[in-house]
FIMI-721196 format. One record per residue (C-alpha): residue in one letter; x, y, z. Coordinates in steps of 0.25 Angstrom, whole numbers, padded with zeros to 4 digits, always signed. Example, Ala and Ser with C-alpha at 12.3 -4.5 7.8 and 13.67 -1.06 7.14 Angstrom:
FIMI-721196
A+0049-0018+0031/S+0055-0004+0029/
end
This chain:
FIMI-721196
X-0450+0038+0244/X-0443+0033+0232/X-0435+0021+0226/X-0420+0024+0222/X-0415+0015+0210/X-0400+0016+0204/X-0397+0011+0194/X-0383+0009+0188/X-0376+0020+0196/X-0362+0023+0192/X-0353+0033+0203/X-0338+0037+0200/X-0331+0049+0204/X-0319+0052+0196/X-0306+0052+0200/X-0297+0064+0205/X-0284+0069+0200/X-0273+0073+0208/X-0277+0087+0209/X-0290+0083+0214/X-0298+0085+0201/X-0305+0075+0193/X-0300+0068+0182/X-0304+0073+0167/X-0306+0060+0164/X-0315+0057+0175/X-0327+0061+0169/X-0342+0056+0174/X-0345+0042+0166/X-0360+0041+0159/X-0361+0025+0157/X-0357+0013+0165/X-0346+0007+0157/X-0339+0022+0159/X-0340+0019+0173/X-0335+0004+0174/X-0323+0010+0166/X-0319+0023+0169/X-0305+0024+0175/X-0307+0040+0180/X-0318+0037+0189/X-0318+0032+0204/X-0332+0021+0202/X-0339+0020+0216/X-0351+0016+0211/X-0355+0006+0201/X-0368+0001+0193/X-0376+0003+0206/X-0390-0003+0204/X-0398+0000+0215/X-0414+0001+0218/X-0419+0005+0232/X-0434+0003+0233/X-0443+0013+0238/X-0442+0015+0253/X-0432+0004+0254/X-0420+0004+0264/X-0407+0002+0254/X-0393+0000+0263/X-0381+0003+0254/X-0370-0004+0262/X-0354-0007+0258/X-0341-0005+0263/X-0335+0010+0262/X-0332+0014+0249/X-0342+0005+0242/X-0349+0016+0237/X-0363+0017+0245/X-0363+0032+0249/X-0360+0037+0236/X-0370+0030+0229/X-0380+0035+0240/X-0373+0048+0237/X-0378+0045+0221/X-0392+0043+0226/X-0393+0057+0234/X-0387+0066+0223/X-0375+0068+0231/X-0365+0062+0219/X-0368+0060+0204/X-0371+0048+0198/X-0359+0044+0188/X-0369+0035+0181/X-0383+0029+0183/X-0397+0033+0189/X-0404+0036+0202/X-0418+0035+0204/X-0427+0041+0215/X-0439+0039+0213/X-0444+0039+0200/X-0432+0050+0197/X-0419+0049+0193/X-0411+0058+0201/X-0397+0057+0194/X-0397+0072+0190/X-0404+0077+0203/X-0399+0085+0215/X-0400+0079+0229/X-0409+0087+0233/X-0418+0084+0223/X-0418+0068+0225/X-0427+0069+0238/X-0416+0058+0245/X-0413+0063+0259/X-0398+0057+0263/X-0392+0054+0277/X-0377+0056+0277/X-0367+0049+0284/X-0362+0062+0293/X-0376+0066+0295/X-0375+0082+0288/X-0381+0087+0299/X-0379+0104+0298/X-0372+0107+0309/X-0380+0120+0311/X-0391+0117+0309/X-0401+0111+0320/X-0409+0095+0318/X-0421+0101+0314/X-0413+0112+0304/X-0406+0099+0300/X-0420+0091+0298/X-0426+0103+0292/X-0415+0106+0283/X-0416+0096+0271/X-0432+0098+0270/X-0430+0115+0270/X-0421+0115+0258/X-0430+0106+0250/X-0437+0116+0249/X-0452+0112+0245/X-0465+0115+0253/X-0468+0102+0262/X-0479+0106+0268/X-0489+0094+0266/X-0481+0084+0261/X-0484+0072+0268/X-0470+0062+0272/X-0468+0050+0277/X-0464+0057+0289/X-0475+0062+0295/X-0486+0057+0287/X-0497+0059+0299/X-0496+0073+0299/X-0492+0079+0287/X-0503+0086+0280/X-0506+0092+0266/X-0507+0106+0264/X-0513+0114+0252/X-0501+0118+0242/X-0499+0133+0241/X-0505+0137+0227/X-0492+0151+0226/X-0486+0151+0216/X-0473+0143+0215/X-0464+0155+0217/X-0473+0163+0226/X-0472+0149+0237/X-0455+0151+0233/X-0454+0161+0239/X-0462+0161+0251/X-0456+0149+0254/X-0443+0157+0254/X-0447+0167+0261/X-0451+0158+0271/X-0439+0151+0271/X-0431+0162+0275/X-0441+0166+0286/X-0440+0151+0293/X-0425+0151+0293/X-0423+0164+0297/X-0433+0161+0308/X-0428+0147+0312/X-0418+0151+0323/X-0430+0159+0332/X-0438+0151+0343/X-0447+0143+0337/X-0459+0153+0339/X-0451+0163+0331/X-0449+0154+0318/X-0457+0153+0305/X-0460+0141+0300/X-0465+0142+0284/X-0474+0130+0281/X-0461+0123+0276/X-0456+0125+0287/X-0468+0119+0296/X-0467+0106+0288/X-0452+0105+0289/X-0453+0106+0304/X-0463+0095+0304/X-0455+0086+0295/X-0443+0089+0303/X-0449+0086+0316/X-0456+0073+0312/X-0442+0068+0308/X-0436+0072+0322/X-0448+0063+0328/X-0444+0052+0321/X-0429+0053+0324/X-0430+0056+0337/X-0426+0069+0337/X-0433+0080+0340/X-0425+0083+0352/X-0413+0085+0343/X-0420+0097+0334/X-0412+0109+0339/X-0400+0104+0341/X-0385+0105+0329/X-0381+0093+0324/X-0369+0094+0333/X-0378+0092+0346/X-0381+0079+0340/X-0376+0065+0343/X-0373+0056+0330/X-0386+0048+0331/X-0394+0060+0331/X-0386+0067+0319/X-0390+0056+0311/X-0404+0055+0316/X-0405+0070+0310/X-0399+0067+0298/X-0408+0057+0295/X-0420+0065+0300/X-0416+0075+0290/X-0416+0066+0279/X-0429+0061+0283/X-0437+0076+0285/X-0435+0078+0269/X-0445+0065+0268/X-0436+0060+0255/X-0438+0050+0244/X-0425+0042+0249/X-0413+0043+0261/X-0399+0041+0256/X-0391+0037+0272/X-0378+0037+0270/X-0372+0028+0281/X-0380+0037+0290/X-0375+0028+0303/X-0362+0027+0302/X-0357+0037+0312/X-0365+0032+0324/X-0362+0022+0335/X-0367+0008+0335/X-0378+0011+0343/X-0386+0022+0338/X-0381+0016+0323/X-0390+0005+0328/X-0401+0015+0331/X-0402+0023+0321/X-0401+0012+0311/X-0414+0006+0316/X-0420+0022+0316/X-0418+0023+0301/X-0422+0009+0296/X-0434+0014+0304/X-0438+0029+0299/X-0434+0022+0284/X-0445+0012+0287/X-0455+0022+0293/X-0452+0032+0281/X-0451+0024+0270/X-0442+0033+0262/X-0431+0025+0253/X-0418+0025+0261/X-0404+0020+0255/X-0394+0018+0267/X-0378+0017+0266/X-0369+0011+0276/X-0358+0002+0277/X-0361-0007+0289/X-0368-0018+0283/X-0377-0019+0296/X-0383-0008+0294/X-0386-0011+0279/X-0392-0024+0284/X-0401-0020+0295/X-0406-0007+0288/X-0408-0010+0275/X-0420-0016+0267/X-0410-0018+0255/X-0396-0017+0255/X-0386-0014+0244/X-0371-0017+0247/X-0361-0011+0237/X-0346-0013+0237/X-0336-0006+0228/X-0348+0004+0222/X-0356-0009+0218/X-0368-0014+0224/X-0366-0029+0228/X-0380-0033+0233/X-0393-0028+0235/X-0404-0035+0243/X-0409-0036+0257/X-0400-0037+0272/X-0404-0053+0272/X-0402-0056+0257/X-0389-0048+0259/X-0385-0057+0270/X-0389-0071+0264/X-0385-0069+0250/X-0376-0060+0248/X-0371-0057+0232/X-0358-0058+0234/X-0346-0060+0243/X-0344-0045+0245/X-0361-0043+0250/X-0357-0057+0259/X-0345-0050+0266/X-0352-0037+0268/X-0365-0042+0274/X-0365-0049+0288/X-0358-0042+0301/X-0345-0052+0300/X-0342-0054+0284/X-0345-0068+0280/X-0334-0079+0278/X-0329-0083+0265/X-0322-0094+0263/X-0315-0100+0248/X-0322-0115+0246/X-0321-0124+0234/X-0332-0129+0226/X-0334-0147+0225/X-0344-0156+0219/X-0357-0157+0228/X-0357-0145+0233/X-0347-0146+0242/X-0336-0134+0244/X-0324-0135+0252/X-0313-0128+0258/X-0301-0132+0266/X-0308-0130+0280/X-0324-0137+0275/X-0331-0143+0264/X-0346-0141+0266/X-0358-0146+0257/X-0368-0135+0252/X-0382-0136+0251/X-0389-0140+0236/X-0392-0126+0235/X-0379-0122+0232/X-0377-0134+0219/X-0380-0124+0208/X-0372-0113+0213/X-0359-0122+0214/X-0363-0128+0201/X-0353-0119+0196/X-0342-0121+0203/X-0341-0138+0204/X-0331-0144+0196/X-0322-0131+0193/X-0311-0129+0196/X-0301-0116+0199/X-0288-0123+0194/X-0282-0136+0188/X-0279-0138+0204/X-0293-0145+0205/X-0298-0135+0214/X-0312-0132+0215/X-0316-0119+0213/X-0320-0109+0223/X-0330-0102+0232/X-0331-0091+0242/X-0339-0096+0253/X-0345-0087+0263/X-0352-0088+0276/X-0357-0079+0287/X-0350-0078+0301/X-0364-0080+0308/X-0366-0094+0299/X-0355-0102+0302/X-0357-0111+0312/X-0348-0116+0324/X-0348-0131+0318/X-0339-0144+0322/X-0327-0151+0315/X-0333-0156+0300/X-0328-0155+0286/X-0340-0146+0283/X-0334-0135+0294/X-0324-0126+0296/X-0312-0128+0307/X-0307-0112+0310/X-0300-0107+0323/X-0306-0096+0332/X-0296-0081+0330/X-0306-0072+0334/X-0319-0072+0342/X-0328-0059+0345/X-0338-0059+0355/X-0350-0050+0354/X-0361-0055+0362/X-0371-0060+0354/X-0360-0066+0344/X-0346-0072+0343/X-0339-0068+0331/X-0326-0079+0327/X-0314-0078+0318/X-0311-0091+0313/X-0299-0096+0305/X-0300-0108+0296/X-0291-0119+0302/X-0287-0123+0288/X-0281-0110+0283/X-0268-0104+0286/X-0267-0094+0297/X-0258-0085+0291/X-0269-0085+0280/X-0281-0090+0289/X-0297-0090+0283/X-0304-0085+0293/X-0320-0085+0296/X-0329-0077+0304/X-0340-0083+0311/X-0352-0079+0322/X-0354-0089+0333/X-0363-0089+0347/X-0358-0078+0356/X-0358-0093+0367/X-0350-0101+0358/X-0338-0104+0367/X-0323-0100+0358/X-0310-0095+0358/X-0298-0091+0351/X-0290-0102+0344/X-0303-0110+0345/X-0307-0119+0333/X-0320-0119+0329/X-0328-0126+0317/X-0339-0119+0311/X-0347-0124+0302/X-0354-0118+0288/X-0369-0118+0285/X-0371-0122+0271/X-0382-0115+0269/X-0375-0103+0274/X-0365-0100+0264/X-0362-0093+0254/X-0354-0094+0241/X-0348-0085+0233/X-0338-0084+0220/X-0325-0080+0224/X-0322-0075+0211/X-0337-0064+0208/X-0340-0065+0224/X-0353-0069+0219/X-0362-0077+0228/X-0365-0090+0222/
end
């Protein structure tokens, strides 16, 4: 197992010309400042500082485009760094070929080979390493793995009869099973292989093609083959994306579980901010090729960085509402005035007394609250008056679209809130809810910054 540290990454690919070749100009920058300014170049990824501990769980999540996979593409070898390091390990693997990183990577389509069988497929990725693994113990089946003396040929003497019995094994691999030769490389691989299988559950599933395969079991091979070459890390590129809700749920709880039992370092890309949430031990979330906060699902949750981070976490995106600062702590908007807690006097320090304009004006902030924190509340200055225009049901929770009474409705301020599934309302009702102070969060509507 291994750590992975980045540290300042740089990724552009260079623009195309009409003709679909690359732009002369467009040649691979060397520093940061050539990165930052470089008009020839298409910059996805920028200054990415990242440190995955060893054996951690790291989620990578962000809406599409934010550049997630391509940096999991940097990690396995699969696209060249424009600038920075890579570290696996004690190695810096800039300048190495995949497969000489020893990172195993789960694809999104799976890359299954279509003609091969699950346990060629298994057995595939540990054949064309090519090393003698007889008697090296792994994490896999550490109660039966034994040590065996190391052969004392000479190094090109073992080459060749290794080749020789290469070819032997696969020219005998397609005969009934008493019929085939199994080299001592081969011996081991089929016990690596099938201890895999047992832990996936799939040793039923050996002889069958990838197309005789439903889509959970096409992922559960793809991740068994990652797994049989017992790597320093697993790159998963939103490996769950393509199933239904159901065996998502599964398979997700399946690989928190074999990443626990193994211990191997694993750095997990997704979209769907559930899955980053309940998956993770750490989560990165990065938007327009930058990472935007790293730190636990909870920390995530109740303090986010920044207003992008506080939109993006939570399964409805949390409200945001444009507030003035006044003496004493008190802000106020057209709908509410609400006093905050002592806590919060330092950070509005800043912003008593000043003003936006020679209007008088005080200046503002972006206050934001959670759909599940507001509060169905009565008529009072301190809440807010809205009308019901939407209402989902879901069982366990009612879901209500609410527009501020004090804006417009052609250009209506509208907030989400989650209420008791038996709270009696409908359309066109109105409803007050009511803001927990200790609840909020403020942010600066010109950085986004929390406060």
């Amino acid at each position: 197992m291994a750590q992975v540290v980045l540290k300042k990454i740089y990724k552009q690919f260079p623009q195309r010309t009409q003709t679909g070749m690359r732009s002369p100009s467009a040649s691979p920058v060397s520093s940061h400042e050539d990165n930052r300014s470089s008009s020839h170049a298409v910059s996805v990824l920028r200054d990415i500082n990242l440190t995955v501990r060893d054996g951690e769980f790291m989620v990578l999540v962000g809406p599409s485009g934010c550049g997630k996979s391509t940096l999991l593409r940097l990690i396995a070898g699969l696209e060249t760094v424009t600038a920075g390091t890579i570290q696996v390990g004690d190695r810096t693997v800039n300048d190495l070929p995949p497969k000489q990183r020893d990172i195993a990577m789960v694809f999104q389509n799976y890359a299954l080979y279509p003609h091969m069988t699950v346990y060629d497929n298994l057995a595939f990725g540990l054949r064309r390493i090519g090393q003698y693994l007889a008697g090296v113990e792994s994490p896999l089946d550490l109660e039966t793995s034994s040590k065996t003396e190391l052969s004392l040929e000479p190094a090109l003497t073992q080459a060749w009869r290794r080749r020789g019995e290469a070819v032997v094994v696969a020219l005998t691999r397609s005969l009934p099973p008493q019929l085939r030769y199994l080299s001592e490389q081969e011996k081991v691989i089929d016990q690596r292989v099938r201890t895999v299988a047992q832990m996936l559950q799939i040793e039923e599933l050996l002889d069958r093609l990838p197309r005789q395969l439903s889509g959970g079991q096409k992922q559960r091979v793809a991740l068994g083959r990652a797994m049989a070459r017992n790597p320093q890390v697993f790159l998963m590129d939103e490996p769950l994306s393509n199933l239904d809700a159901k065996l998502r749920l599964e398979t997700r709880a399946q690989i928190v579980s074999l990443q626990r039992r193994l211990g191997i370092t694993t750095i997990y890309v997704t979209h769907d901010q559930t899955e980053a949430m309940t998956m993770g031990d750490r989560i990165a979330i990065m938007n327009a090729g930058q990472i935007q906060q790293i730190a636990t699902p909870l920390d995530l949750y109740n303090a986010p960085a920044n207003r992008f981070v506080a939109e993006f976490i939570g399964s409805l995106p949390m409200n945001f509402l444009t507030v003035q600062v006044s003496n004493q702590r008190l802000i106020t908007h057209s709908a509410f005035r609400l006093s905050l807690p002592d806590e919060w006097a330092e950070k509005l320090r800043n912003y008593e007394g000043r003003y936006s304009n020679r209007s008088g004006i005080a200046p503002s902030l972006l206050l934001g609250i959670r759909p599940e924190h507001l509060q169905v509340g009565v008529p009072a200055p301190k809440n807010i008056a809205t009308v019901v225009e939407r209402i989902e049901t879901l069982g366990s929770d009612t879901y209500i679209t609410a527009r501020l009474t004090e804006t417009d409705v052609l250009n209506p301020v509208v907030l989400q809130a989650r209420i008791q599934p038996d709270y009696a309302v409908s359309l066109r009702d109105e409803m007050w809810f009511s803001i927990p102070p200790d609840k909020i969060h403020l942010f600066d509507p010109t950085t986004t910054q929390a406060l």
